[in-house]
C-alpha positions in Angstrom: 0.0 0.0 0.0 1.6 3.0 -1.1 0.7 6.1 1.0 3.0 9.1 -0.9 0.7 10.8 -2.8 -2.0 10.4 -0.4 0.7 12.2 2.3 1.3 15.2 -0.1 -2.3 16.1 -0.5 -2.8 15.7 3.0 0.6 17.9 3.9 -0.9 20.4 1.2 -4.2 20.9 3.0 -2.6 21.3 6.6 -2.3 24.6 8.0 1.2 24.1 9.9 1.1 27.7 11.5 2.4 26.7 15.3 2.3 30.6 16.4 -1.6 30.9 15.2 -2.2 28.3 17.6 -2.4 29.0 21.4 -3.4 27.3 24.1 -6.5 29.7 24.8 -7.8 28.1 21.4 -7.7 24.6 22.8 -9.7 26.1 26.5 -13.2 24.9 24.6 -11.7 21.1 24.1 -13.0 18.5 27.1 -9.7 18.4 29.8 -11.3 16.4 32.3 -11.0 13.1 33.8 -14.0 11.8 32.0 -15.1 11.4 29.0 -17.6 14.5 27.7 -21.1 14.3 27.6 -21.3 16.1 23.6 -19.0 12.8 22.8 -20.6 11.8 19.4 -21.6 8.0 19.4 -19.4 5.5 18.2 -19.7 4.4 14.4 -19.8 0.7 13.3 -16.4 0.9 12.7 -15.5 2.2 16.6 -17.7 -0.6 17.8 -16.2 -3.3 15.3 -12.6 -2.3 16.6 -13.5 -2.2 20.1 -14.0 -6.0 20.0 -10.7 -6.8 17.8 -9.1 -4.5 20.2 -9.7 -6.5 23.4 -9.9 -9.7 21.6 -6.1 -8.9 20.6 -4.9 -7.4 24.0 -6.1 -10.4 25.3 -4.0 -12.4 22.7 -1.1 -10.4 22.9 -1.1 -10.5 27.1 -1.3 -14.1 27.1 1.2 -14.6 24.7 3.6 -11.9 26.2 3.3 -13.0 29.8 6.3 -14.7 30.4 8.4 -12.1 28.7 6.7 -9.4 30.9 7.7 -11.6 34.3 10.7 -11.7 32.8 11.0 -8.0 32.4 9.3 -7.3 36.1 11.8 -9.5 38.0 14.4 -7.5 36.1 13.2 -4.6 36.6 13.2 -5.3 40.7 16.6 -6.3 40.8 17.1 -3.5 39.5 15.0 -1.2 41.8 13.4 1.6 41.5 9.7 1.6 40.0 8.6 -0.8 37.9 6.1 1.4 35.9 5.9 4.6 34.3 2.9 6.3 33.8 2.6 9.5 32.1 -0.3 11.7 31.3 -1.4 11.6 27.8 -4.5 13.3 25.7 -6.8 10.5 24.7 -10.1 10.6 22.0 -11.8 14.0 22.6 -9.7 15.6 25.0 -9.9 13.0 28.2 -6.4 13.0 30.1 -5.3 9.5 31.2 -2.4 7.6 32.2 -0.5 6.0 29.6 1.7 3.2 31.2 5.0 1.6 29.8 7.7 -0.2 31.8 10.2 2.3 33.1 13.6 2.6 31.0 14.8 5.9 32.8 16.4 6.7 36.1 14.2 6.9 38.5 14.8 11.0 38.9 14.8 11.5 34.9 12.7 14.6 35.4 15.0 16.2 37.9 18.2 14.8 35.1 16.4 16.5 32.0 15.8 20.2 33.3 19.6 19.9 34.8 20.7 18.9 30.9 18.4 22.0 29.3 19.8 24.2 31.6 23.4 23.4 30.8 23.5 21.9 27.6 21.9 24.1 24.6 22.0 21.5 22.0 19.9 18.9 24.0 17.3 22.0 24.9 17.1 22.2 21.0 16.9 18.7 20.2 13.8 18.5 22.9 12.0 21.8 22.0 12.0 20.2 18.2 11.6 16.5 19.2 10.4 15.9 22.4 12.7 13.4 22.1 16.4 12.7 23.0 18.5 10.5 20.4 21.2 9.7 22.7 18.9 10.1 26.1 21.5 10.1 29.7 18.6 9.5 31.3 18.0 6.1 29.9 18.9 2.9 31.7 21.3 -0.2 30.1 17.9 -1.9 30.3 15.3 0.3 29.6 17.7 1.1 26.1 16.8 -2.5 25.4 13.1 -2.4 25.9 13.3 0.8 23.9 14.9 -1.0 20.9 12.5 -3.8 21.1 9.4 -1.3 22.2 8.7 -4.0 25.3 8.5 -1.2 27.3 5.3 -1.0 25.8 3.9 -4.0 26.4 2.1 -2.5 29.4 -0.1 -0.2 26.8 -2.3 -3.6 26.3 -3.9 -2.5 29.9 -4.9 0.9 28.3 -6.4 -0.6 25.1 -8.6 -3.0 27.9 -9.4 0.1 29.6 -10.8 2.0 26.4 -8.4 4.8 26.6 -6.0 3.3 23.7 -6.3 1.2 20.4 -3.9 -1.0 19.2 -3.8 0.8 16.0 -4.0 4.9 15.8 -2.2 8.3 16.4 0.2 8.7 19.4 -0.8 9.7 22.5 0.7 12.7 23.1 0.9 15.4 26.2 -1.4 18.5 25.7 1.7 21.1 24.8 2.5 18.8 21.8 -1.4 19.6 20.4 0.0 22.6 19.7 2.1 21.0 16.4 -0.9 19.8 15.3 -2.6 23.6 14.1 -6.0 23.3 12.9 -5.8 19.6 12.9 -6.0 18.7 16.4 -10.1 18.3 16.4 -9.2 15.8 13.7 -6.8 14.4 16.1 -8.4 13.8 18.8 -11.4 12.4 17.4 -9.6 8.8 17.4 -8.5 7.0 20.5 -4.3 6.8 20.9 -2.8 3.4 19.8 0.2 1.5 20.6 1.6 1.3 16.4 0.3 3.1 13.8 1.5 5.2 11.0 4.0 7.4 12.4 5.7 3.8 13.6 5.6 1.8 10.6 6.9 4.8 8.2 10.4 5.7 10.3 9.3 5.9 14.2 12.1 8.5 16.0 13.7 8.9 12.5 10.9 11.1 11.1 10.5 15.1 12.1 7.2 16.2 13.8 6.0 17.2 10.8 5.4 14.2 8.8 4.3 12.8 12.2 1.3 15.3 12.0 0.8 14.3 8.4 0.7 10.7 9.0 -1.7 10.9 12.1 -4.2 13.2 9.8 -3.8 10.3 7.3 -4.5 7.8 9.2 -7.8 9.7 11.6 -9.1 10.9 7.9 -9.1 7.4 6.3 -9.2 5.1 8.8 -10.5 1.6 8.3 -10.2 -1.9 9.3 -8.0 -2.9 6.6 -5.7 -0.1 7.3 -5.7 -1.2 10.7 -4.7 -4.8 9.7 -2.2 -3.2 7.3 -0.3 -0.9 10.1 -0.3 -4.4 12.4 1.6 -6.5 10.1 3.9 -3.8 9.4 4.3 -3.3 13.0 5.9 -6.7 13.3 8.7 -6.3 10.8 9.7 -2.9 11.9 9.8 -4.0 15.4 12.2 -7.0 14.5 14.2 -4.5 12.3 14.3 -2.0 15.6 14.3 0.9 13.0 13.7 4.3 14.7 13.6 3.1 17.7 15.9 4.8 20.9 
């Protein structure tokens, strides 16, 4: 399935303008604990994917749970927490908890304002990523859940929950909306997943840009074959550990 053209029309038509954005604009979107009430009701395709969703966590946990006792008693010796949770926009607006097994130190927070404050090129590379290439902050093990993505493996709680799908846009914390210009109602009109477009076209190795492009893709022409498509890409690009740190 060849998505190039598709992205060009779709980067044509997106208004990229971060500084017409505020976060005053986003004040009327839903940032509550619950769900909101004006929540339109879910299509035949919402309630189709529902069920493959927890019909596959299921799978997935099952199949997974001796690598993720393996993982846990590692993580123990190891000390420190075992999980990270970290708040995340979900489907129109509602905040929750998206989990993953810890790969940092357990005072990363503390670590990352200490390296922005003293070290202008990693301030740069976080104001434009979010991300760190060659993080400090990341543990000998947690770099090998990273490469593998195991460390999130916990997500399949999420998708049980509701909160997350196995297949849609990142979740993403509420300053990073602001990348998204005019598309973030498009955005947050589908649930988070654990793979999806951004992850089978070059993970960490793209720019946020074509990240918003390929999340406006995939909420404007999502399907269940697209779905199925992104999952079996999911598994060779995984393997491959491509993009991923």
């Amino acid at each position: 399935m060849d998505f190039e053209s598709s992205e060009i029309q779709v980067e044509s038509a997106i208004a990229f303008d971060q500084a017409a954005v505020s976060l005053r604009a986003l004040e009327p979107l839903q940032w509550e604990e619950t769900p909101s009430e004006a929540s339109p009701p879910a299509s035949p395709y919402d309630a189709v994917k529902r069920v493959l969703d927890v019909a596959g966590a299921i799978v997935l946990a099952a199949v997974f749970a001796p690598l993720i006792l393996a993982i846990v008693l590692l993580m123990r010796r190891e000390g420190g927490p075992i999980m990270y949770k970290h708040r995340r926009i979900g489907r129109h607006g509602k905040v929750f908890d998206c989990l993953k097994f810890r790969t940092m130190v357990p005072n990363a927070e503390q670590v990352l304002r200490q390296l922005l404050e003293t070290d202008p090129g990693i301030e740069a590379e976080w104001l434009r990523d979010h991300k760190l290439r060659c993080d400090p902050r990341v543990t000998p093990l947690g770099r090998f859940l990273r490469r593998t993505s195991l460390d999130e493996l916990p997500q399949l709680w999420n998708v049980l929950r509701g909160e997350m799908s196995l297949v849609g846009p990142r979740p993403v914390v509420r300053d990073e909306l602001l990348r998204y210009g005019r598309n973030v109602r498009a955005y947050l009109s589908a649930k988070p997943g654990i793979t999806g477009l951004w992850q089978i076209k070059g993970r960490n190795d793209t720019d946020y840009r074509r990240r918003v492009v390929l999340d406006t893709y995939y909420v404007r022409n999502r399907n269940l074959a697209l779905d199925l498509y992104i999952l079996l890409r999911t598994t060779g690009v995984v393997l491959g550990g491509s993009g991923a740190y």
